[in-house]
N, C-alpha and C positions, 0 to 999 in steps of 0.2 A: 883688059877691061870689058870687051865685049862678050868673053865667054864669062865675067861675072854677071853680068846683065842680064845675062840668059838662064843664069841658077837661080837669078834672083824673080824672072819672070815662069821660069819652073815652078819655084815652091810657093807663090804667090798663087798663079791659077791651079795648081793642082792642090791645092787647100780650098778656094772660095768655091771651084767647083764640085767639089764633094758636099755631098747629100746631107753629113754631118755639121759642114759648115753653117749650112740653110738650117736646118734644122735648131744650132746652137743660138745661132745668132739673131734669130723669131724667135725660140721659144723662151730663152734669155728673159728677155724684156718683158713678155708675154707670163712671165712667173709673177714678177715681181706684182705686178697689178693682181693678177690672179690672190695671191697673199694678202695685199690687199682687199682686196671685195671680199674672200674669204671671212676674213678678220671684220671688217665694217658689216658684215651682214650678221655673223653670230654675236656683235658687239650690240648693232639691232634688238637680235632677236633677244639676247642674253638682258637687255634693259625694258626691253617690253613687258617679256614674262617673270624679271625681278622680285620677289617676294622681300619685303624687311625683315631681318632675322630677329626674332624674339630673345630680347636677354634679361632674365630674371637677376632685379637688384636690391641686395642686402646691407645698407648701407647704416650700421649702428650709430653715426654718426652722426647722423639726422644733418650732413651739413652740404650736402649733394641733392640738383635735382635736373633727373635726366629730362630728355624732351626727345620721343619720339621725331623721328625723320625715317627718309624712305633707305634709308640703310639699315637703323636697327629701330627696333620696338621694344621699349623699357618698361618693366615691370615688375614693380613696387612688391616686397617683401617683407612681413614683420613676424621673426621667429628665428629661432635658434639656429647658427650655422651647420648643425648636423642634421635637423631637421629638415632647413633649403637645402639640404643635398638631396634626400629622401625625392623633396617634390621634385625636383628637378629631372632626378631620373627617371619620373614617373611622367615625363614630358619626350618632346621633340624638342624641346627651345634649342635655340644655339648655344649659351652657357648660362651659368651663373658668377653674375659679380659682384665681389663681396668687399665691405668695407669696411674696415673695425673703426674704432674709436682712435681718429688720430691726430698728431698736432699736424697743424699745416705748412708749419717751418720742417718737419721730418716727417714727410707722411710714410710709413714704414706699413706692411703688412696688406697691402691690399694685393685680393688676387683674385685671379676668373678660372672657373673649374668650366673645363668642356669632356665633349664624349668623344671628339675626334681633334685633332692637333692644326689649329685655327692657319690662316693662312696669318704671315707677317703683318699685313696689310690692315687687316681686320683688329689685331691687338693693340695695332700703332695709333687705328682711330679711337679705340676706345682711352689706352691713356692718353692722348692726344684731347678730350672732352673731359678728362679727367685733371688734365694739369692746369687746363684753361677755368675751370672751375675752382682751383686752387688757387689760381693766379685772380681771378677777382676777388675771392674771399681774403685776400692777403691786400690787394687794395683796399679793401672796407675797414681790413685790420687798421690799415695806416692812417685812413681818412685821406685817401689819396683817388683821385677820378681818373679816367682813364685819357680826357684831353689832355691834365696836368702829368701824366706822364711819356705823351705822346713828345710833350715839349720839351722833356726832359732829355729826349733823347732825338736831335736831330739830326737828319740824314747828311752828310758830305758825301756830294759828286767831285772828287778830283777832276778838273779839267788837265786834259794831257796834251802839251806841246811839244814840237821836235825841234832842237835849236841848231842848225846848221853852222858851221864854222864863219857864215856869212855873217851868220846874226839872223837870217831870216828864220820864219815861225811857221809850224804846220802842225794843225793840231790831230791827232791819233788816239789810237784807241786800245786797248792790251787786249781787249777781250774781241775783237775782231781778227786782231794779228795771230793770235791764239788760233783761233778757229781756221784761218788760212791756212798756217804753219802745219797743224794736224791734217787738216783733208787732204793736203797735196803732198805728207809725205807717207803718208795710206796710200795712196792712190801712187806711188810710186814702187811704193814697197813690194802692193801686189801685181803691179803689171810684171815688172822686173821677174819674180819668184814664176807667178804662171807659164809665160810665155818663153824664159827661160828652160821649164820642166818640157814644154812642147818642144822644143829646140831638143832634145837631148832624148826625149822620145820619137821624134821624129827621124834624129842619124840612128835609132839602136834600129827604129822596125824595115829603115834602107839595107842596116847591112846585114841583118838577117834574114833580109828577103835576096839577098846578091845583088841586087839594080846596083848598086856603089863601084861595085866592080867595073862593070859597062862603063859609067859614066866617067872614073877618075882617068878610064883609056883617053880620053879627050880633054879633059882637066887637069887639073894641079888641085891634088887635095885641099888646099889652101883656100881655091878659088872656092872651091864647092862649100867649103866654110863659112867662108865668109859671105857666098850666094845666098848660103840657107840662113844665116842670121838674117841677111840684112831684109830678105824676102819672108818671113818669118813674122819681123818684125809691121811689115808694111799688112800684112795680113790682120796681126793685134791690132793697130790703128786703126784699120777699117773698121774690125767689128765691134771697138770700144765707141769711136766715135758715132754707129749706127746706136748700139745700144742707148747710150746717152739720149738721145736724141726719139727713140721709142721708147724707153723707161720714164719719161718726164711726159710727154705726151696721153702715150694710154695711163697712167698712175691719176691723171687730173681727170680723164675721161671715166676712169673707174670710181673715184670719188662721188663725179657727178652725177653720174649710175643710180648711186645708190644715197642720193640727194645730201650726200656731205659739200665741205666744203674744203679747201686749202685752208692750212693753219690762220693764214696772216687773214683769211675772211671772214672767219670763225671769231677769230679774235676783234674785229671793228664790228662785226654786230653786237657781240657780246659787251663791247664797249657801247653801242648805242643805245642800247636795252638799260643798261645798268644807269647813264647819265639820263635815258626819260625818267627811269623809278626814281633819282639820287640827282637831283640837279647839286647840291653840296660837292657831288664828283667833276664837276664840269674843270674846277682848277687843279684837281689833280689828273685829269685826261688832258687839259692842257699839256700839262709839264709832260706827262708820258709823252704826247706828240712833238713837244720839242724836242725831248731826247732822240727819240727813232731820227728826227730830223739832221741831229747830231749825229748820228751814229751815221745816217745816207753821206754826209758833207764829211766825215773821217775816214769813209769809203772810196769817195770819190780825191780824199789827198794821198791815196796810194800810190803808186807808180805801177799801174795794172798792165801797160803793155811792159814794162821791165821784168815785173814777175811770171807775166806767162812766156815771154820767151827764156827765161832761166827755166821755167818748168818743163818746158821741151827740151832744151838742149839736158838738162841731168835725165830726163825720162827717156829719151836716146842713146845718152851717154849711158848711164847705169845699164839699161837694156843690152848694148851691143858689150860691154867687160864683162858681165855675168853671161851674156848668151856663150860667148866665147870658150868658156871654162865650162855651160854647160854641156855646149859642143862635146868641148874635149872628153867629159864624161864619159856618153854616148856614145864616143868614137873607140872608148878603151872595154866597154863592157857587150856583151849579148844579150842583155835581160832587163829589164827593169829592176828584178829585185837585187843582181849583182848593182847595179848602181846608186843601190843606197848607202854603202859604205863609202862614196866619193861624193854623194849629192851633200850628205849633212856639213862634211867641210868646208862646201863651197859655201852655203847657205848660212854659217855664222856671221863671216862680216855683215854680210844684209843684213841678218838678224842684228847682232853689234845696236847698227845703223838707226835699227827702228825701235828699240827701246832707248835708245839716248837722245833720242827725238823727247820722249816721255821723263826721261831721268837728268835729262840734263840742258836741251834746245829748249821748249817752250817753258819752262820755268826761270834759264837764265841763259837766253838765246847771244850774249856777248860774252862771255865764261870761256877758260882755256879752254874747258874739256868739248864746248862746242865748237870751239874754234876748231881744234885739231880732228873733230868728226866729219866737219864740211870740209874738208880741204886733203881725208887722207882718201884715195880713190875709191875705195871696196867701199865706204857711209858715206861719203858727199852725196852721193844720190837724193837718201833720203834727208839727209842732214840740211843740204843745204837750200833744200827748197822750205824747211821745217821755218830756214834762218830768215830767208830771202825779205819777209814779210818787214819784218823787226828793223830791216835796215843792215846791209853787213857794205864796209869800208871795201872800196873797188879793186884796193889792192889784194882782198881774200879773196874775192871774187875771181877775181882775176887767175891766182895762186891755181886754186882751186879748179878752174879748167882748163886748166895746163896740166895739171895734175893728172885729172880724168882724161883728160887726151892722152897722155904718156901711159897711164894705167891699161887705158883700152888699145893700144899700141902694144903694150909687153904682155897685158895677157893674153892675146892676140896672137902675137911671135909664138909664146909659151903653147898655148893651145893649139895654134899650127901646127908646131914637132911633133904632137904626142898625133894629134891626129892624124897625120898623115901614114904613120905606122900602123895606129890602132884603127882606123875603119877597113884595113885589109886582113886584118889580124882576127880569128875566129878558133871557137874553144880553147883560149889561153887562158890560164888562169895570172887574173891580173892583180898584182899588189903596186903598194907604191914604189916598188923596187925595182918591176916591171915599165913603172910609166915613168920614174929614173933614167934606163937605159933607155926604152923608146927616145926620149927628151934627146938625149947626148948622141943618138945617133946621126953620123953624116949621112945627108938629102942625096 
């Protein structure tokens, strides 16, 4: 135990004291704000010096009437469609848009000629003013106003409660559980995969530099294995949890910089602005504020220290069954690029793991096929932190990390045998037939 303590106190400071560590782990954090200001400053500058693009409109139908705004600049045309072509290209405008004579139940035939291939964005607002145009001319049609059809159509908020076998009541949310269920099995997916691929470049540039030699004289390749995982791993942890912790800080400090604000502050001014101009808004900012209020009190009936410690134990668990097998990779090849023929195999079940999070967890997080993604050890990782949110019965739970303990146990063993052969083992040429016999050989 003491000489794993000692592999595990190796790879830990021979990682954070490297130059590269420092360097990743500031400049990391240090990007992302940078991206930021970047982006907010040419967003700046790009709304400062915005010009409204001029769009020449041909509208036969005489049943359209644009209104200038600081997007575009509309301008009225009376003359033959091949003619507005003519003037047009005898311009700069941004296009021309043309309107035939059309019924409003099939408006068919309308179309916008440019000189250059418009962004999505730009097409989507113009029919976007086009349908809304349509859409009141079809109200007028009916004799229908726009409050009598506000009421036509009222909104239902399902209230959602969670009924316990007790009978007791807690009420939830889909669209929060959602949002947990994705971020934490992202955030699994890629810690596992990264720190994994370190793991496995790390034993290839040992045993091509010889130090592994030296070192197993006084070890059990085993040990050293499971040193460099677990020291490895203690390394990721630190530098995630710094990043975190500088990525939210400087990101708010760069905002203020450059006199923006955080979403949610942006957002209650912009709510206070709009209730001074619109006091009529006052009872629909109400109802928003009790919602958000809803939303904190269905937050707050989670079970949030239950879920972060499941998020830990799979973000461990996953980490040390895949570091293992990454191990083993590394231990059977010389190169990086030999190890792409062994890395892609590993890296299916995770894969597996992290689209059935999308195809099958968060859309119906109590489903066989979820069931058996959380509970088989290569996708619980991702799986079942995907589940955790939604509620899963203790007996899956349970299943499931017994599982993963047994998993990480046998690929463990598994990846022992092969490495123990393969980190002495240089210029072999390895197939699976090789790391076969490595496997079956007696220690």
């Amino acid at each position: 135990m003491n000489k794993i303590l000692l592999i595990i106190q190796r790879e830990f400071l021979t990682r954070v004291q490297k130059k590269s560590f420092l360097i990743a782990t500031i400049l990391v954090p240090l990007i992302f704000p940078a991206i930021i200001g970047g982006l907010a400053y040419i967003a700046i500058r790009e709304e400062q010096s915005a010009k409204a693009e001029t769009v020449q409109v041909l509208d036969e139908s005489k049943l359209f009437a644009f209104q200038s705004g600081k997007r575009f600049t509309f301008v009225p045309l009376d003359m033959p469609l091949d003619q507005a072509k003519k003037v047009y290209n005898e311009t700069k405008d941004f296009a021309l848009l043309y309107i035939p004579k059309i019924d409003i139940n099939k408006p068919e035939g309308v179309a916008i000629y440019t000189k250059e291939n418009p962004s999505i964005e730009k097409v989507g607002d113009l029919e976007n003013s086009i349908e809304m145009q349509i859409h009141d001319l079809k109200l007028k049609e009916y004799n229908i106003d726009e409050a009598t059809l506000k009421s036509l159509r009222p909104k239902v908020n399902l209230k959602q409660y969670s009924l316990s076998e007790t009978g007791e009541e807690k009420s939830s949310n889909s669209g929060i559980l959602y949002v947990l269920g994705f971020g934490l099995g992202i955030l699994i997916y890629m810690f596992v995969l990264i720190y994994g691929i370190q793991i496995m470049q790390g034993v290839i540039d040992e045993k091509t530099s010889k130090v592994v030699e030296v070192i197993v004289s006084s070890v059990k390749p085993f040990q050293l294995m499971l040193g460099k995982i677990i020291g490895i791993a203690s390394v990721g942890l630190l530098q995630f949890t710094i990043w975190i912790i500088l990525i939210s800080v400087l990101s708010s400090g760069t905002l203020a910089y450059f006199g923006l604000k955080m979403p949610q502050k942006q957002m209650m001014e912009q709510v206070t602005k709009q209730m001074e101009n619109n006091p009529e808004m006052k009872e629909s900012i109400a109802q928003q504020n009790s919602q958000v209020a809803e939303l904190l009190g269905n937050l707050n009936e989670l079970p949030l220290m239950k879920i972060a410690l499941v998020f830990v134990f799979y973000f461990l668990g996953g980490y040390l069954l895949y570091g293992a097998l990454f191990a083993a990779v590394g231990s059977a090849v010389d190169s990086q690029q030999e190890a792409q023929q062994f890395q892609f195999p590993v890296t299916i079940p995770l894969l597996i793991g992290y689209m059935g999070l999308f195809m099958f967890i968060l859309r119906d997080p109590h489903g066989s096929a979820s069931f058996w993604l959380s509970v088989i050890p290569f996708t619980s990782p991702v799986a079942m932190v995907g589940r955790i949110a939604f509620g899963v019965p203790d007996w899956q739970l349970a299943l499931s990390i017994v599982l993963l303990i047994g998993g990480f146990l046998l690929t463990t063993w598994i990846a022992g045998r092969i490495y123990r052969v393969g980190i002495l083992m240089s210029g072999t040429k390895v197939s699976y037939k090789v790391l076969a016999k490595w496997f079956m050989m007696k220690g």
